[in-house]
C-alpha positions in Angstrom: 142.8 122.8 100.7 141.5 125.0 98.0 137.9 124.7 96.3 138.0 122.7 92.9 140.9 120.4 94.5 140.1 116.5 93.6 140.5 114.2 95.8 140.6 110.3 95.2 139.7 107.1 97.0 139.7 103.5 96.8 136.1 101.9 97.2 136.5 97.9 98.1 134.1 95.3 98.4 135.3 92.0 98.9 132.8 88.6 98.7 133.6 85.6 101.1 133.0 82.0 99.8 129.4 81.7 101.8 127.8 85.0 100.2 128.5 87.9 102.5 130.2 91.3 100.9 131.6 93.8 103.3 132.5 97.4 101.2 135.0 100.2 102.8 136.9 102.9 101.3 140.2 104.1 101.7 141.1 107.6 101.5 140.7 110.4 100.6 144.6 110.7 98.7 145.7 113.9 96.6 146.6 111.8 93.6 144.2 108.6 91.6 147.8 107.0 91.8 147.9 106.3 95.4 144.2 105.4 95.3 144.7 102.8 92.5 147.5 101.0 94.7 145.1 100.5 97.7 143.1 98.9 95.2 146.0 96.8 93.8 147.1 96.1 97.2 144.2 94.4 98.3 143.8 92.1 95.0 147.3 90.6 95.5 146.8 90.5 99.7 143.5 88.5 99.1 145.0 86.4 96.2 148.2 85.3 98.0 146.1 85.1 101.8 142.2 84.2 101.1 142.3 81.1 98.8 138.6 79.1 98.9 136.4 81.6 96.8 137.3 85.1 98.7 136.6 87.3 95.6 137.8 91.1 95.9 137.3 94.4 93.6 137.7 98.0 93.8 137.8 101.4 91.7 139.0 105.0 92.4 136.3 107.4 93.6 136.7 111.8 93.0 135.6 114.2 94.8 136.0 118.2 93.9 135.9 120.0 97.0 133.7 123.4 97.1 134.1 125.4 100.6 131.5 127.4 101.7 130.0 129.2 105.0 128.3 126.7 107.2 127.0 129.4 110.0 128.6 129.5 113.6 
C-alpha cells in the first residue's frame, strides 16, 4: 500500500428492543462503495430477520494511510 491511499469502512451499531447497542466495524475496503454495502446489507438483514424494535445504522469511515519507520 502506498502513503495517502484511503481506505474505507463500515461502522455499525445496532439497538435491541430492551436498550442495549453493540457497535463493530467492517473493513477496511479500497473503495466507500464496498463499505456502503456492508452498511446496506445489514439494514435489509435486520429489517427482513429482527422484527420487535431491533433498530440498526451505519456510515462509511476514511482513513489515509501515512507509513513511517517504527524502529526495529
Amino acid at each position: 500500500m502506498a502513503d495517502a491511499e484511503v481506505l474505507y469502512r463500515a461502522r455499525m451499531v445496532s439497538v435491541q428492543p430492551n436498550g442495549v447497542s453493540k457497535v463493530w466495524f467492517e473493513g477496511p475496503y479500497p473503495s466507500p462503495a464496498q463499505a456502503r454495502a456492508r452498511v446496506t446489507f445489514w439494514r435489509n438483514h435486520y429489517a427482513r430477520n429482527c422484527p420487535g424494535g431491533w433498530q440498526v445504522s451505519g456510515h462509511l469511515e476514511s482513513a489515509r494511510l501515512s507509513w513511517g519507520v517504527s524502529g526495529i
